[in-house]
Every structure is written in structure tokens, then in C-alpha cells.
C-alpha positions in Angstrom: -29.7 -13.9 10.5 -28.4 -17.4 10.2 -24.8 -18.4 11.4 -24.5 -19.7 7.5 -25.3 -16.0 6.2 -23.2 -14.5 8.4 -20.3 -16.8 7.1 -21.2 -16.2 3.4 -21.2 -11.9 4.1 -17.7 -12.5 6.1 -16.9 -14.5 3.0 -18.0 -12.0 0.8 -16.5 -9.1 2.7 -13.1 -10.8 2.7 -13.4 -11.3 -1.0 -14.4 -7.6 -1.4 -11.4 -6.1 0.5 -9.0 -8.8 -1.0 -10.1 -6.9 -4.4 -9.9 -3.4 -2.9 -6.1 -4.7 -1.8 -5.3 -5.3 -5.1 -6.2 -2.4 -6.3 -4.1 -0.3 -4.0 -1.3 -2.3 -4.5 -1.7 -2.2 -8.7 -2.3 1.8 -8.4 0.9 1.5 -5.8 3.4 -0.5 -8.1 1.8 1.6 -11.0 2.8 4.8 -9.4 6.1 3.5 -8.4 7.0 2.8 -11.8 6.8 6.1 -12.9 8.3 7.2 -10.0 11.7 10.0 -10.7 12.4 11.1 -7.5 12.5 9.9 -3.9 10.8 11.7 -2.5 7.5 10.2 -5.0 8.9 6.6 -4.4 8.5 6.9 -0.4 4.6 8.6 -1.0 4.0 5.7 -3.5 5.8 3.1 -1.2 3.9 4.2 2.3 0.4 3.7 -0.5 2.0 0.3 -1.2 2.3 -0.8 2.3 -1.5 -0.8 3.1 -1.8 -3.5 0.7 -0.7 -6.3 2.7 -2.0 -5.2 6.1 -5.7 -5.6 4.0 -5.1 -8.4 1.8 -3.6 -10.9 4.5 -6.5 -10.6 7.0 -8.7 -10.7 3.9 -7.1 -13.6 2.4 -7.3 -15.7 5.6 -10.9 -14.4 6.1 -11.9 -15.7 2.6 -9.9 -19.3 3.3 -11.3 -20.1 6.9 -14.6 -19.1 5.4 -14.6 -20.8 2.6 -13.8 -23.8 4.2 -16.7 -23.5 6.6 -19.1 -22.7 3.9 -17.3 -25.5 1.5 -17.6 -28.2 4.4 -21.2 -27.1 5.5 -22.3 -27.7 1.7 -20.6 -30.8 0.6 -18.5 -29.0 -1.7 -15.0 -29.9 -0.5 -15.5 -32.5 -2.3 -16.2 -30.8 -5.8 -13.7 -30.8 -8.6 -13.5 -26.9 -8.2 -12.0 -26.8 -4.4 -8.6 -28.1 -4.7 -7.8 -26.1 -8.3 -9.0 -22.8 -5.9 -6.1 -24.3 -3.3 -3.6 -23.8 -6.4 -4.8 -20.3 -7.3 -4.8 -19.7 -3.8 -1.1 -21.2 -3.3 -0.2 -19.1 -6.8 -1.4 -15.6 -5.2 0.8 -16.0 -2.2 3.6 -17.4 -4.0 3.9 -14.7 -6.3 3.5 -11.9 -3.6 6.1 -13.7 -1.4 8.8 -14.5 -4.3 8.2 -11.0 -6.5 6.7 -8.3 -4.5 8.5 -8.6 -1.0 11.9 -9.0 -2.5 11.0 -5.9 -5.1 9.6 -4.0 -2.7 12.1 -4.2 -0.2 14.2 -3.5 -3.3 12.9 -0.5 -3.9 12.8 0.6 0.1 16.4 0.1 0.2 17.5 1.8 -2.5 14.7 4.9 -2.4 17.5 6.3 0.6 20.4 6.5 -1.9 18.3 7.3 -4.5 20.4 7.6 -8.1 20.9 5.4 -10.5 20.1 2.1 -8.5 16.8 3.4 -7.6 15.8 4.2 -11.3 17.0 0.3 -11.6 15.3 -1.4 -9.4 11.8 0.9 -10.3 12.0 0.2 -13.9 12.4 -3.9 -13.0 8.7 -5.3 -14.6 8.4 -8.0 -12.2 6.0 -6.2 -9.5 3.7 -5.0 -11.8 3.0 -7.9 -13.8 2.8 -9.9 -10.6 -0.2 -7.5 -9.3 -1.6 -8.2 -12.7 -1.5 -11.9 -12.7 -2.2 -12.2 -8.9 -5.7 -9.8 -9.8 -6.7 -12.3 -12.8 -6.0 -15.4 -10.6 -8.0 -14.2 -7.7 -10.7 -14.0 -10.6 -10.6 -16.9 -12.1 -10.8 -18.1 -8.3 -14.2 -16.1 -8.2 -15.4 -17.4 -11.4 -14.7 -21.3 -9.9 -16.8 -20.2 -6.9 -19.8 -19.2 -9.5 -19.0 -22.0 -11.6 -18.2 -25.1 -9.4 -17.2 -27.2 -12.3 -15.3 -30.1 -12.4 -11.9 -30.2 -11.8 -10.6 -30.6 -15.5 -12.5 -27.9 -16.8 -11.5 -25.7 -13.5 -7.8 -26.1 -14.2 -8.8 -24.5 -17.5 -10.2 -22.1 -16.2 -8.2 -21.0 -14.0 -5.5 -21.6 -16.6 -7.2 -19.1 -18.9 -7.3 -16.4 -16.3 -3.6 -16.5 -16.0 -3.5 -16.2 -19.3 -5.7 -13.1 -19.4 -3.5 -11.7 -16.7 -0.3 -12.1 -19.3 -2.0 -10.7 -21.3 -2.7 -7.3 -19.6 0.6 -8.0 -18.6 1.5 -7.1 -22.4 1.7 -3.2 -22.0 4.3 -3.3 -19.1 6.4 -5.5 -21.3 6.8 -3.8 -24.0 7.1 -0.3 -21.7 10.4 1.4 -22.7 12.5 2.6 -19.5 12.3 6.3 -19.2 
């Protein structure tokens, strides 16, 4: 095995638990939503808090990969590298701003439980942030298949946001319980 596909499989292993992240955390937020009692938002909350201890690791895996394997192939200096560096600065963004202030939210008032915690679980903020972190971190993947030029990679990656408001659509028009 070559030191370059070792790098791609770490790569790709990042990339692979970055998604399975994601997917705990949409299940997580999903769960919390519905979520009447609180003894169900602490079960859903614990689920939630595996999210980041995967998805950080993961995400720095995938960047100081990436890099290697960008700098090894001449791509860093391809249109496509510094619109990923946006949609990787948008991921983190959003789960700094929206899901550590919700979450800890939602931690703080699971102990009094009541009529704050039914607030602050109805607020629709975390869960379309998982939604339009997922479809950024895909349109990411899709520049990484793609490597088009920048132009044409802000679209893209522009589209996949949009996707992600659009799956978004459901949790808007969600009536509270």
C-alpha cells in the first residue's frame, strides 16, 4: 500500500463517519422534536451528544487529508478547493451558531422541564441546520467528484443549500404539538 492510498482511505473514512455523524445527530434533533417528556429529551440528548465527538475528529481527518491529497495532486490550485473552504467554513458555522446554543438550550431546560422545555424543543432552528449542514457536506462531495471551476462550483454548492431548504420545507410548515 502506498502512503497516497493510505491518505485517500483515511480520507474516505473521515468522509464516511462525517456522514454517519450526521445522521445521528438528524435522527437525534428529529427525536428531540418530538420529545414530551424529560425523561425522552435526556435519552435523545445523551444520542445527540455522540455527534460531535465523531464529526470533529472526522472533520479534521477529512481537512488535513484533503489538503495532503489536494497538495500532492496539484489541485489546490483548482477552482473547486477554495468554494469546498466555504462549505467547509458554512458546516461549522452553522453547528457552532445553531446547534451548540440549541442544544445547550434544550440541556438547560430538560431539568425544569414544563413549558420552557416544550419551547425551546419546538424552536426549528436545529433541525433545519442538520438538514442544510447534510446537503452542504454533499455538495462538498459532489465538488470532490466534479473538480469544476470555481464559478460553476459556487453553483453548485449554491444548489445544494438550496436542496437542503428545501427538505427543510416539512419542519417549517410542522405545526407545534
Amino acid at each position: 500500500m502506498t502512503l497516497y492510498a493510505l491518505i485517500l482511505f483515511l480520507h474516505l473514512t473521515g468522509a464516511v463517519a462525517l456522514f454517519l455523524a450526521f445522521g445521528i445527530e438528524w435522527a437525534a434533533v428529529s427525536f428531540l422534536g418530538g420529545a414530551t417528556t424529560t425523561t425522552e429529551t435526556q435519552t435523545w440528548l445523551r444520542l445527540a451528544r455522540l455527534a460531535p465527538l465523531i464529526n470533529g475528529p472526522a472533520l479534521l481527518a477529512v481537512i488535513l487529508t484533503g489538503g495532503y491529497l489536494a497538495s500532492l495532486t496539484g489541485a489546490m490550485k483548482q477552482g473547486w478547493i477554495p468554494v469546498t473552504f466555504l462549505g467547509i467554513a458554512a458546516v461549522v458555522l452553522l453547528g457552532v451558531i445553531v446547534n451548540v446554543s440549541r442544544l445547550r438550550a434544550i440541556r438547560l431546560s430538560a431539568s425544569e422541564g414544563g413549558e420552557k422545555l416544550t419551547q425551546v424543543l419546538r424552536n426549528k432552528a436545529l433541525p433545519i441546520s442538520v438538514r442544510l449542514r447534510v446537503f452542504i457536506a454533499l455538495g462538498i462531495v459532489y465538488l470532490m467528484a466534479a473538480k469544476l471551476p470555481f464559478g460553476q462550483s459556487l453553483l453548485a454548492l449554491l444548489v445544494a443549500l438550496i436542496i437542503g431548504l428545501l427538505i427543510s420545507i416539512p419542519v417549517l410548515l410542522r405545526k407545534p404539538a
